[in-house]
C-alpha positions in Angstrom: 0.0 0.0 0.0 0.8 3.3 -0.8 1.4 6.3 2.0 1.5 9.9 1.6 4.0 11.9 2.1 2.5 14.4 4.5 1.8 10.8 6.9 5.3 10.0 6.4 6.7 12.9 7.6 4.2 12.6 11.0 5.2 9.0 11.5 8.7 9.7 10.9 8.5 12.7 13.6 6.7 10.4 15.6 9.4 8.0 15.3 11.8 10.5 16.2 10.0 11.5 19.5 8.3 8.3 21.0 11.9 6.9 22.1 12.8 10.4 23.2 9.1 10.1 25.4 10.1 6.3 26.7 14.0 8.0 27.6 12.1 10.7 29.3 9.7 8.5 31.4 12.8 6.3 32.0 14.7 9.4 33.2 11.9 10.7 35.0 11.2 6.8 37.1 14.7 6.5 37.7 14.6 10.1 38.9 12.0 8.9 41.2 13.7 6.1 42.6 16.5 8.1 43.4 14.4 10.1 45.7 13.2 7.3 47.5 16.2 5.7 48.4 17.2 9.7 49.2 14.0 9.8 51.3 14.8 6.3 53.0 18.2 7.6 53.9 17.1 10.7 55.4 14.1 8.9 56.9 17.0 6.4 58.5 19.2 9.0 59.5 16.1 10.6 61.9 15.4 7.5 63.4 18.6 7.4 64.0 19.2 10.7 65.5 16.0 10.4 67.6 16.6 7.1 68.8 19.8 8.5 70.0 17.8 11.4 71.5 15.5 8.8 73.4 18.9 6.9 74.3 20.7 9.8 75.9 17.3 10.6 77.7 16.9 7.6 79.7 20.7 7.5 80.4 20.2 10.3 81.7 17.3 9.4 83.9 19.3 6.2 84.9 22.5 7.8 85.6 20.2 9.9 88.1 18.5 7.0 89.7 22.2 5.4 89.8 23.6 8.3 91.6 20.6 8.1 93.7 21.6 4.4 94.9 25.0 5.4 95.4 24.3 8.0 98.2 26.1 6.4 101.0 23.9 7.0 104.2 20.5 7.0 103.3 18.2 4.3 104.3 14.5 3.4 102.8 12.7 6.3 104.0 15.9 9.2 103.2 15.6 7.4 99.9 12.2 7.7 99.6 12.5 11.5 100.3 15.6 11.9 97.6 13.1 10.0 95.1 10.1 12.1 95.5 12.6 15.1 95.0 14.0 13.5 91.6 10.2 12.8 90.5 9.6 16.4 90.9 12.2 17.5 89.0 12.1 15.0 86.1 9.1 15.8 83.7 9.9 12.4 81.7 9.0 10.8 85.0 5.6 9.6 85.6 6.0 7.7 88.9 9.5 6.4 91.5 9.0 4.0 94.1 11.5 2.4 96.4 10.9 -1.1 97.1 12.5 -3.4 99.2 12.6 -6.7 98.5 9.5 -8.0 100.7 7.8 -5.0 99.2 8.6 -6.2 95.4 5.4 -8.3 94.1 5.8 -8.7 90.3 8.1 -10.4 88.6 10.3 -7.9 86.9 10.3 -6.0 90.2 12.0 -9.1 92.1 14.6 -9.9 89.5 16.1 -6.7 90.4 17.6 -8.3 93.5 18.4 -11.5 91.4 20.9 -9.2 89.4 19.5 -8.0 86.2 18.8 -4.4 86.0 18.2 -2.2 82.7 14.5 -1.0 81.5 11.7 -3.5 80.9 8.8 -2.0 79.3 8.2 1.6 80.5 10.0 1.1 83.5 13.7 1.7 84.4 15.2 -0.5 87.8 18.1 0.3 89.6 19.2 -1.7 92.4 20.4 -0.2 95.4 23.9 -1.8 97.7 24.2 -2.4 100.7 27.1 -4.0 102.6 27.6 -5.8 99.2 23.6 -7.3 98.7 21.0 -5.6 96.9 19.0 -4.2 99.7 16.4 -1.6 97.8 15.4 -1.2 94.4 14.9 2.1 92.7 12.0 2.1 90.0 11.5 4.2 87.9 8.3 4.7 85.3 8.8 6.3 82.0 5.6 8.8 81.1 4.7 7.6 77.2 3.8 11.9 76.8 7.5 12.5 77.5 8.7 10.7 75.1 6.0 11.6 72.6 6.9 15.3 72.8 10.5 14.6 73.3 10.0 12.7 69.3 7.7 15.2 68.2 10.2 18.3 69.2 12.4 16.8 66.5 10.2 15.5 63.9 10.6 17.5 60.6 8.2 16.1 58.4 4.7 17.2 59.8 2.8 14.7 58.1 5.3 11.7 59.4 4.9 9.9 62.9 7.5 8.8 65.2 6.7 5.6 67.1 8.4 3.7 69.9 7.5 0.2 69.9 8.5 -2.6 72.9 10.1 -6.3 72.7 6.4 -7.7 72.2 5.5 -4.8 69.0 3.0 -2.8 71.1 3.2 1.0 71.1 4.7 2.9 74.2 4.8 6.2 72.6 3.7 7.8 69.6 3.8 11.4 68.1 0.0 11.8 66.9 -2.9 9.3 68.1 -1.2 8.2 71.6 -4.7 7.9 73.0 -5.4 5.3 69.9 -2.5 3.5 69.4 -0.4 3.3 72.6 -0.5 0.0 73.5 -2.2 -1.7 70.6 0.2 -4.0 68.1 1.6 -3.1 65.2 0.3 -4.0 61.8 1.5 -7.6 61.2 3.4 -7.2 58.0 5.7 -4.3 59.8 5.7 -6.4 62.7 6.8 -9.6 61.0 9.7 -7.0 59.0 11.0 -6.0 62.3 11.1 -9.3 63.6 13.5 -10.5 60.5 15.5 -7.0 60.3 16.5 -5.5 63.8 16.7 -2.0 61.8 15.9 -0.9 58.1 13.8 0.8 55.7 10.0 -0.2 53.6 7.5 0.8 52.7 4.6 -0.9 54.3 1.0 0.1 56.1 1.0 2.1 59.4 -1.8 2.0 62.1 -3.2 4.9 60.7 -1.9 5.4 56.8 -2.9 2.8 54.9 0.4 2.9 52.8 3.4 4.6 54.3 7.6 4.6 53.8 8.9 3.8 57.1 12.7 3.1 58.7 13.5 1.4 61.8 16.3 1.3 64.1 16.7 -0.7 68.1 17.0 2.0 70.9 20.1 0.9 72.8 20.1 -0.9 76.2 16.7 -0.8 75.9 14.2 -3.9 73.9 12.3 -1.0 72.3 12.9 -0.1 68.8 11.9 3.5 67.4 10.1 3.7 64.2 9.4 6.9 61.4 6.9 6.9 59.0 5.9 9.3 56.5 2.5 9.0 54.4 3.8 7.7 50.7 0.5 9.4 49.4 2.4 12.9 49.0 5.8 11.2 47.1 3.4 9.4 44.9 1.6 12.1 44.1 4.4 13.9 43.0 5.4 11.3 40.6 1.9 11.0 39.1 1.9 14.7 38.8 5.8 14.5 36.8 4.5 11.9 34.8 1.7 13.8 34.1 2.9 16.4 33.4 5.4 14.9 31.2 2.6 13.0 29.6 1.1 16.2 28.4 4.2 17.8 27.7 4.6 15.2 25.3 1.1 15.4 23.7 1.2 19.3 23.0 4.9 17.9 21.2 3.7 15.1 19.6 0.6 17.9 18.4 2.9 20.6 17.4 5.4 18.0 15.7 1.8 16.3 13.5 1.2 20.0 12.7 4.4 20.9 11.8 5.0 17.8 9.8 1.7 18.5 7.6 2.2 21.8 7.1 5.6 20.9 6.0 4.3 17.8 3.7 2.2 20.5 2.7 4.7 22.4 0.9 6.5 19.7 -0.2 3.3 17.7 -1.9 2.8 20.5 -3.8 6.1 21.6 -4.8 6.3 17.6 -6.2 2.7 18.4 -8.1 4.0 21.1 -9.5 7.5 19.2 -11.0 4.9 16.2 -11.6 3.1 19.2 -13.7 6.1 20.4 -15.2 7.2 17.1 -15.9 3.9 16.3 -18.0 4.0 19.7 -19.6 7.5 18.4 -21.0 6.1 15.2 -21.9 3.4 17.2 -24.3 6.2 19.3 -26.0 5.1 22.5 -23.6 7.1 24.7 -21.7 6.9 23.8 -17.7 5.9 27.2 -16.3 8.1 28.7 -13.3 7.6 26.9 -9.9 9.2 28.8 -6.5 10.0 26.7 -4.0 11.6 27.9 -0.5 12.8 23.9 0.1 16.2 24.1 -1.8 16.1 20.4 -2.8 12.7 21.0 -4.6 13.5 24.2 -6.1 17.0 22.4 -7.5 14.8 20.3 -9.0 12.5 22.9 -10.3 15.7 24.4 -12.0 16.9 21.2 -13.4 13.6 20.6 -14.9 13.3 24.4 -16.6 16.6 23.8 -17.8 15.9 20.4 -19.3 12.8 22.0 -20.3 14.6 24.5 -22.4 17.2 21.9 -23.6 14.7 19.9 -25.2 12.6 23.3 -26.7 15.4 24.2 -28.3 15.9 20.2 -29.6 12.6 20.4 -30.6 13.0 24.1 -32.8 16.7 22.5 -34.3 14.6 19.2 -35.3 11.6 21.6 -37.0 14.0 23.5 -38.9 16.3 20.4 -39.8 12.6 19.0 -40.4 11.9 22.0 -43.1 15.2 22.0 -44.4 14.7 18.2 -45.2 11.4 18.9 -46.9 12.8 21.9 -48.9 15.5 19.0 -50.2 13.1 16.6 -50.9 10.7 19.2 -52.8 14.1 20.3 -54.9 14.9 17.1 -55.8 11.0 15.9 -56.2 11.1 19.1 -58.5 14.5 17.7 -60.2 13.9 14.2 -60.8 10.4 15.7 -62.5 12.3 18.0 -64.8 14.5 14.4 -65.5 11.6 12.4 -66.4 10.8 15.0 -68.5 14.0 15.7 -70.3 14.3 11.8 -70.9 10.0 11.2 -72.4 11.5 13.7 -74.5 14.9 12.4 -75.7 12.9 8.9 -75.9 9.9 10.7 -78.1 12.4 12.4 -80.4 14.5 9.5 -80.7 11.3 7.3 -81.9 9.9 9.8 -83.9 13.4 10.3 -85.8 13.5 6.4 -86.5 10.3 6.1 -87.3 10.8 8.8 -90.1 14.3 6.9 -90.9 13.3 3.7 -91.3 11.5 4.5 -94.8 14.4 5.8 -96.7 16.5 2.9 -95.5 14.1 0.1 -96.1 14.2 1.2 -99.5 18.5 1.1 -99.7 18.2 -1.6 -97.6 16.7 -3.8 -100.8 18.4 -2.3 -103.5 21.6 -3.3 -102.1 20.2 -6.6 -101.2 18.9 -6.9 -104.7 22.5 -6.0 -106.1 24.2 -8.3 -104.1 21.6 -11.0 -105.2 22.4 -10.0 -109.1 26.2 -10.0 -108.6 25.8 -13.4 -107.4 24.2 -14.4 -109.9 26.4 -13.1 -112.2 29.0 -15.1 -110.5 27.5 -18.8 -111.2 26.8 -17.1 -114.6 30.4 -16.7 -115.4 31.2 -20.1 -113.6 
């Protein structure tokens, strides 16, 4: 099948920008992804830095509560009084008793005077020595709105949530929702993420964002692991907005690009009429009228056709005259030959009429000398 030139030249500009559109979109995705992982390592980076923050906080609190149980001197009740001054004084603090170890009743409590210390849960322990035994323990209860506002003073992203999350994946703190989601689990496929990486980035759902990125890192000497996510809602949206973007970018091209290319085939289906006209009116024996063409190729050929044009008028007027010449020879020697034919009836009537009037007087000689030689023969035999 046959195609037009005006559709060739807008396939052929679609041709040339459709692998420039996939580069573009390849560009553009792979921009994309380099964000993320940007916004993944900045996201990792602030969980780190806050989960330092929450660190140095309750080393602080315990190094407190340590020099507390190093006071030499001070029995339960003076330590009672030094801890209520301490609870005063420390907003991050929600409660600090001093137990002994007939007043310890739960389980974590009395491991304190097995030997382990450290925090478990909300609560930091700290055991207190005496003549070498552990005589007292110092505990000490975290307050979750603390911690909250100690995450939220150094969250950037308002949209994002920090979240503190204990050895068994419920919330102990959280920047936004406290009073839904403290204490309630984590969804289970970030919960069973955490459980295989100790610390790391995803993207995964959050209690409250149905699709989030998120990082994770373990809070030191504590079983509690901090976690920031950010809503991937926003990021996405920016990508569909680039892409479309780039999407119409590429229609108003691929528009301007069809309109350019038929405007272009246009001119140039024309400019080939008019040589196809020119061409035909040289094919009759006519002069190809002038054709103006601002495509140089075309107009070239316009030129080489009015010259080929004139080449073969003046081809033509040399075989007329050549043509007249050749008839004005043929008449001349039509006329000459005529003249011949005439010369020679005549030599051929003259010649008959003078033998026709000869052959009389000879016919008659003709006999008498026949009869003479006839007589002298006889004349002969006579004699004989």
């Amino acid at each position: 099948p046959r195609i037009g030139l005006r559709q060739l030249l807008i396939g052929l500009s679609l041709a040339g920008i459709v692998p420039l559109a996939i580069v573009a979109t390849v560009l553009l995705v792979a921009l994309w992804r380099a964000q993320q992982a940007e916004l993944y390592e900045s996201m990792r980076a602030t969980a780190y830095a806050m989960a330092v923050s929450v660190e140095q906080r309750l080393e602080a609190t315990l190094r407190r509560l340590t020099f507390l149980a190093t006071q030499p001197g001070l029995d339960l009740e003076g330590l009672r009084q030094r801890s209520a001054e301490i609870l005063s004084a420390s907003p991050e603090l929600s409660r600090l008793a001093v137990l002994s170890a007939e007043e310890a009743k739960l389980p974590h409590q009395k491991k304190i005077f097995q030997g382990e210390t450290g925090a478990r849960g909300m609560e930091l322990s700290v055991p207190v020595i005496r003549d070498g035994k552990v005589a007292y323990g110092l505990f000490a209860t975290i307050d979750a709105g603390a911690l909250s506002d100690l995450l939220r003073s150094q969250l950037r992203d308002p949209a994002g949530v920090a979240t503190i999350v204990d050895a068994d994946g419920r919330a102990v703190a959280r920047t936004r929702g406290a009073e839904h989601y403290v204490g309630k689990p984590l969804p289970a496929p970030l919960a069973a993420t955490m459980r295989a990486h100790p610390s790391g980035v995803g993207r995964f759902p959050a209690s409250d964002v149905p699709d989030s990125y998120g990082a994770w890192t373990p809070i030191n000497s504590t079983r509690w692991t901090l976690i920031l996510g950010a809503p991937a809602a926003p990021a996405d949206a920016a990508l569909t907005r680039s892409l479309g973007a780039l999407a119409g970018l590429l229609v108003m091209v691929l528009a301007a690009s069809s309109v350019f290319a038929w405007l272009i085939g246009r001119r140039l289906a024309d400019a080939i009429h008019a040589a196809a006209d020119a061409a035909v009116a040289m094919s009759a024996g006519k002069p190809g009228g002038p054709v103006l063409s601002r495509i140089g190729e075309v107009q070239t050929l316009m030129e080489a056709l009015g010259r080929s044009s004139a080449r073969l008028a003046t081809a033509e007027e040399d075989r007329r005259r050549a043509a007249l010449e050749l008839d004005a020879v043929l008449q001349q020697e039509t006329r000459a030959r005529a003249q011949a034919e005439a010369a020679n009836r005549a030599k051929d009537e003259f010649l008959a009429m003078l033998g026709h009037e000869l052959r009389n007087p000879l016919g008659a000689i003709g006999s008498a000398m026949r009869s003479e030689e006839h007589t002298s023969e006889l004349q002969s035999l006579a004699y004989l």
